[in-house]
C-alpha positions as CSV (number, residue, x, y, z in Angstrom):
1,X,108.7,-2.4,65.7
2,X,107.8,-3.9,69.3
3,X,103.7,-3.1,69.3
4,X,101.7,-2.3,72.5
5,X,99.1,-5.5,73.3
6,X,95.9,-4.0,74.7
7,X,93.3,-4.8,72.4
8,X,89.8,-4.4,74.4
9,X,91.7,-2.6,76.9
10,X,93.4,-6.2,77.9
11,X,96.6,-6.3,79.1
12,X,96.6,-9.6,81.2
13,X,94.9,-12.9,81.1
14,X,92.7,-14.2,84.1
15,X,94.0,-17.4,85.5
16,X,92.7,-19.5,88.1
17,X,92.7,-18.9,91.8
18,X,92.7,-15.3,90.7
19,X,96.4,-15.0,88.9
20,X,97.2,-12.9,86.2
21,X,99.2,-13.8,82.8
22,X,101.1,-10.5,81.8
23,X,101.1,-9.6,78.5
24,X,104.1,-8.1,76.8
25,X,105.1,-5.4,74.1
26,X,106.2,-8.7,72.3
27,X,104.5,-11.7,72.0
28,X,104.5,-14.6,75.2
29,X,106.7,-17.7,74.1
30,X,104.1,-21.0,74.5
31,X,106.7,-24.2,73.6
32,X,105.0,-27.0,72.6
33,X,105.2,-30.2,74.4
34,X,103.7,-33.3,72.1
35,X,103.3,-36.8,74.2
36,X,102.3,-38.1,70.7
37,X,103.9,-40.8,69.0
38,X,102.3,-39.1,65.3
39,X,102.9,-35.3,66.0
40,X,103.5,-34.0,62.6
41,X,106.7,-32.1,63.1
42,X,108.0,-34.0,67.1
43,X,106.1,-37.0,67.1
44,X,108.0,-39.9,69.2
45,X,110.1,-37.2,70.7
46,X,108.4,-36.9,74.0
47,X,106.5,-40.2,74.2
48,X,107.5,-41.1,77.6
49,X,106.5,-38.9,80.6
50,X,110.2,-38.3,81.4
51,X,111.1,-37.1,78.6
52,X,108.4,-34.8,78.2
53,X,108.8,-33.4,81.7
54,X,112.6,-32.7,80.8
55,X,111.5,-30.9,77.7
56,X,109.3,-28.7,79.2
57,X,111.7,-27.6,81.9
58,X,114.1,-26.9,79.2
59,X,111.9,-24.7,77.7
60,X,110.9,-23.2,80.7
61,X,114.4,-22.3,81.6
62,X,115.1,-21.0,77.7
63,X,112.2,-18.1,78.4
64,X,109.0,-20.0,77.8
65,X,106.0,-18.1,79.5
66,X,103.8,-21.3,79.0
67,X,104.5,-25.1,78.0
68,X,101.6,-26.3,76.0
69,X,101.2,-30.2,76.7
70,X,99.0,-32.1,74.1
71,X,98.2,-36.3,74.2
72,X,96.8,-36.1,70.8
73,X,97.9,-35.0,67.5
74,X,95.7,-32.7,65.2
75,X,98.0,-32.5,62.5
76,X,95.7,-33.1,59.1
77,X,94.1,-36.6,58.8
78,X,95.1,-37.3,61.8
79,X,92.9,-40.2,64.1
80,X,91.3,-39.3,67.5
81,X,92.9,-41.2,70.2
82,X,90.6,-42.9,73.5
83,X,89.9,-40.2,76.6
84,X,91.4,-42.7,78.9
85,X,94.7,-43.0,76.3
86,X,94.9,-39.3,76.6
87,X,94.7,-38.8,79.7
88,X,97.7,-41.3,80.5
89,X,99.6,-39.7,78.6
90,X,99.3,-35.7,79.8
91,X,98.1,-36.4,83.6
92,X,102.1,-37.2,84.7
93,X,103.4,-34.9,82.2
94,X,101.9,-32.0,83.6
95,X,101.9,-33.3,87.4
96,X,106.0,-33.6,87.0
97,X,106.1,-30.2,85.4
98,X,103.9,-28.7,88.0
99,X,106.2,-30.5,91.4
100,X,109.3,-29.1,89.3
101,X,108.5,-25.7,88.2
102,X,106.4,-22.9,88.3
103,X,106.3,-22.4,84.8
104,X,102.3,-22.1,83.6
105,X,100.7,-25.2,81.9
106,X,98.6,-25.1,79.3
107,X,96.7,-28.4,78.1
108,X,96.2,-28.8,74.2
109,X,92.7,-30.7,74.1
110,X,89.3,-31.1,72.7
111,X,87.8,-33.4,75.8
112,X,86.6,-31.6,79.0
113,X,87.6,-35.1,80.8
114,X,91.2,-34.1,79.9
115,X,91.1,-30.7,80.9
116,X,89.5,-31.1,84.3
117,X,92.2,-33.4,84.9
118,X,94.4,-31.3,83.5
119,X,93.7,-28.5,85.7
120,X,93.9,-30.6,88.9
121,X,96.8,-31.3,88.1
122,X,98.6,-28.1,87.7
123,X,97.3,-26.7,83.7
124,X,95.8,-23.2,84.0
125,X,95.0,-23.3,80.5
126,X,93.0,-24.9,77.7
127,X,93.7,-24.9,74.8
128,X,90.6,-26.0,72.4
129,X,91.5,-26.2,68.9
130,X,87.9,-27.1,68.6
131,X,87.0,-23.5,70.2
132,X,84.4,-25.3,72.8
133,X,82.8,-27.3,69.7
134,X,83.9,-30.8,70.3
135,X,82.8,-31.6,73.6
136,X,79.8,-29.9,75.1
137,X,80.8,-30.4,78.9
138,X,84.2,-28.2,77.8
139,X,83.1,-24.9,78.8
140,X,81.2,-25.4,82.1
141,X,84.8,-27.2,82.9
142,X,86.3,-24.2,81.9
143,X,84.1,-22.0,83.3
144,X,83.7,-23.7,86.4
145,X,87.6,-24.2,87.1
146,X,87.9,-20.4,86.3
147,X,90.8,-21.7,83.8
148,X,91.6,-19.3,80.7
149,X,91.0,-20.5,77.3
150,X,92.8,-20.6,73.8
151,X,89.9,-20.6,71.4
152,X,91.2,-21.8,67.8
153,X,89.4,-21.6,64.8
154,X,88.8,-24.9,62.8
155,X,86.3,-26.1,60.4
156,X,85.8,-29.7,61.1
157,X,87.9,-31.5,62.9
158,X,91.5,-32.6,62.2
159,X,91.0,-35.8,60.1
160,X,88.7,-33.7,57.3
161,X,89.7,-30.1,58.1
162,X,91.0,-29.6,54.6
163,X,88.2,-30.7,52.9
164,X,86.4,-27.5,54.1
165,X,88.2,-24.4,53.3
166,X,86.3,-22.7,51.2
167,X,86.5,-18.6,52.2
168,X,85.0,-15.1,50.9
169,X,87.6,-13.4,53.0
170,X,89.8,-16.0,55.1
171,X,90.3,-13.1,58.2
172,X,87.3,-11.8,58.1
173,X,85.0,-14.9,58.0
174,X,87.8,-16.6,61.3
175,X,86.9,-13.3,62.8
176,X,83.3,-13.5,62.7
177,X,83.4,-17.7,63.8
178,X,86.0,-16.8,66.1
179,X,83.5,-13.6,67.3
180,X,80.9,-16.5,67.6
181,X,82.5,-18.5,69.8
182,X,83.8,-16.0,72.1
183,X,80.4,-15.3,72.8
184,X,79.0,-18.9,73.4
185,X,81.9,-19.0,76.1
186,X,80.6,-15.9,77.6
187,X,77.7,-16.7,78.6
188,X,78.6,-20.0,79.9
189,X,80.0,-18.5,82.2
190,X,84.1,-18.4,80.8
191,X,85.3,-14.2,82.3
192,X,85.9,-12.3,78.9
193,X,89.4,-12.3,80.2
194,X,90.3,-15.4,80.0
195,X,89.7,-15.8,76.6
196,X,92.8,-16.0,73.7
197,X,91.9,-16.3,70.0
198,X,94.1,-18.6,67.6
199,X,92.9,-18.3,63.8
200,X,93.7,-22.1,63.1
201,X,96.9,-21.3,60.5
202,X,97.4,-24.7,59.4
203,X,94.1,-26.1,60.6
204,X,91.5,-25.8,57.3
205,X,92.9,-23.8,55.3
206,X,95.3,-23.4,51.9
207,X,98.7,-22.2,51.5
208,X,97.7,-18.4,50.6
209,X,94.9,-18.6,53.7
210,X,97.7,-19.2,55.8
211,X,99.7,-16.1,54.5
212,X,97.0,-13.8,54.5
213,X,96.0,-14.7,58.1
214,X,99.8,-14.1,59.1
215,X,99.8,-10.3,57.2
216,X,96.7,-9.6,58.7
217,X,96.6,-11.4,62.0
218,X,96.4,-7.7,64.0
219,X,92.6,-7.6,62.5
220,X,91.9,-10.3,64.9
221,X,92.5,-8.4,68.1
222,X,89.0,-6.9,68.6
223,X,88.4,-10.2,70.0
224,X,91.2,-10.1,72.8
225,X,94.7,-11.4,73.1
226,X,96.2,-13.5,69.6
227,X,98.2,-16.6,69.8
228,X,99.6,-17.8,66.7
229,X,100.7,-21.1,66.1
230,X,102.6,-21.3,62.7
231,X,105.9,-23.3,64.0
232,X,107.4,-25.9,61.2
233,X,104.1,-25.8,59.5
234,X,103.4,-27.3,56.0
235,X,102.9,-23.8,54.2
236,X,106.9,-23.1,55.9
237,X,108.1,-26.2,54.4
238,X,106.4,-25.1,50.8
239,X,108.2,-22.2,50.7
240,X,111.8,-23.1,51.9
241,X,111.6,-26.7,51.0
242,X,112.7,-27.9,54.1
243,X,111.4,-31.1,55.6
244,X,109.0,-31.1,58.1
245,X,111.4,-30.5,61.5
246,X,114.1,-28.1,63.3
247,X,115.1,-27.4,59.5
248,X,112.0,-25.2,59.4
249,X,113.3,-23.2,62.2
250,X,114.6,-19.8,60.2
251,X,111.3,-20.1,58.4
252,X,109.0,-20.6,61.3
253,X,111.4,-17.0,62.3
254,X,109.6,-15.2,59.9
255,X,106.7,-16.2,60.7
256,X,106.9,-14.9,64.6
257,X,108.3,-12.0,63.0
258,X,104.7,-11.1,61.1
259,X,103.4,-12.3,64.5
260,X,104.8,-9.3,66.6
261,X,104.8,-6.7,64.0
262,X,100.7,-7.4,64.2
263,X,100.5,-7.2,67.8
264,X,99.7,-10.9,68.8
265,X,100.0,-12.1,72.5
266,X,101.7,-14.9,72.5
267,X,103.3,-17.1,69.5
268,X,103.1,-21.4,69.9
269,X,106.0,-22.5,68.8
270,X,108.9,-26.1,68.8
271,X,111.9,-23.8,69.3
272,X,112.1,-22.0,71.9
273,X,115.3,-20.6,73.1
274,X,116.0,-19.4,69.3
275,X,112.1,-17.7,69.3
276,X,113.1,-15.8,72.6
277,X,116.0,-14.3,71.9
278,X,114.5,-13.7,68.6
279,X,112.3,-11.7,70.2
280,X,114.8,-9.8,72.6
281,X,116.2,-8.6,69.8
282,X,113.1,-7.5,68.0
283,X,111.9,-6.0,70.9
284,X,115.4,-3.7,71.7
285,X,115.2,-2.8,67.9
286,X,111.1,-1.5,68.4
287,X,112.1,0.2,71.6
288,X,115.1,1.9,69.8
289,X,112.9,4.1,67.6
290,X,110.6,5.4,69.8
């Protein structure tokens, strides 16, 4: 059943230059848009700018609210990559996207180099699967650009994230860290709403975290709008036995299924056109019954 999204009384995102993201009875589509040549599930795919670019216009026209554009991969033991490496690689992604469509940008980073950039060049979002932690310049950038912010949780940072996921209570302890850095970006300035939460599925934690975070994800929305990113993932794969891929599609499904049902905002995800009319359809079913 299709859920209503207002969780703190939020029903849009502020964006810069004083735009509004609408939020839906169903969750946003964000497709994913890796200019990595070691993404876990696209890597090479997108590695030069025009392909990218094309990608994120096909998504874009198959119902994509947002294309998420990311220069470095944070898929488990994964290395960091040079600022001036990633910004080569996202700077003409997102300036081709931006001269070719309207479609909103988001940039996946932990530098606040990359993101200013980022922003001048057409993103509106960041999306900081460090939550503001890496890089201590990141939220005065966001702050001062008046960007909105996806705030993800993580222990760590990509290369040891799995060595620390020790939990008394996997939601509730990502809701209090997640609580904790909602506030840090507060009062640096960052509006309260222009702040997403992501609970990190995939990023620190097991196979049954990931579950539980997916049947309780609709705990999290005391903090604001919830993105959740749990497209092709590992914990998918340990279930269906499906390589790492497209083959994890019908899986990944299921997952935007438990998405909806607990109310989050948007859902980060490889394929797109199959996730939106996924979503049509659960939406006409939820709208049936009332």
């Amino acid at each position: 059943m299709a859920v209503a999204l207002g969780s703190r009384g939020v029903t849009s995102v502020a964006l810069p230059g004083g735009a509004r993201l609408e939020l839906s009875e169903v969750p946003l589509v964000i497709g994913i848009v890796n200019v990595t040549p070691d993404s876990f599930s696209d890597g090479g795919l997108h590695v030069r700018p025009h392909e990218a670019i094309a990608s994120a216009l096909r998504m874009a026209a198959d119902g994509a609210a947002i294309v998420d554009v990311g220069g470095e991969s944070t898929r488990p033991g994964s290395e960091r990559v040079s600022e001036d490496e990633e910004l080569d690689r996202v700077v003409p992604v997102i300036e081709g996207i931006r001269s070719r469509s309207s479609v909103l940008i988001s940039v996946d980073t932990m530098k606040a180099a990359v993101a200013e950039a980022a922003i001048t060049a057409g993103a509106s979002i960041v999306n900081d699967v460090s939550a503001l932690g890496f890089d201590a310049r990141m939220a005065d950038v966001v702050a001062k650009r008046e960007a909105a912010v996806i705030l993800m949780h993580m222990r760590g940072e990509p290369k040891t994230m799995q060595q620390e996921i020790a939990f008394d209570d996997v939601v509730a302890d990502v809701r209090k860290e997640l609580a904790g850095r909602r506030e840090l970006a507060i009062a640096s300035g960052i509006s309260a709403n222009a702040i997403l939460v992501d609970p990190g599925i995939g990023f620190g934690k097991s196979f049954d975290h990931n579950l539980e975070i997916l049947a309780r994800a609709g705990e999290l929305r005391a903090l604001g709008p919830v993105v959740i990113g749990a497209s092709r993932k590992a914990f998918v794969g340990h279930i269906t036995g499906r390589a790492a891929g497209p083959e994890r599609m019908a899986g990944s499904l299921a997952a935007v299924a438990a998405a909806a049902a607990a109310g989050a905002a948007a859902v980060r995800v490889h394929d797109v056109r199959e996730t939106v009319d996924f979503l049509r359809v659960f939406r006409a079913i939820g709208s049936a019954v009332r």
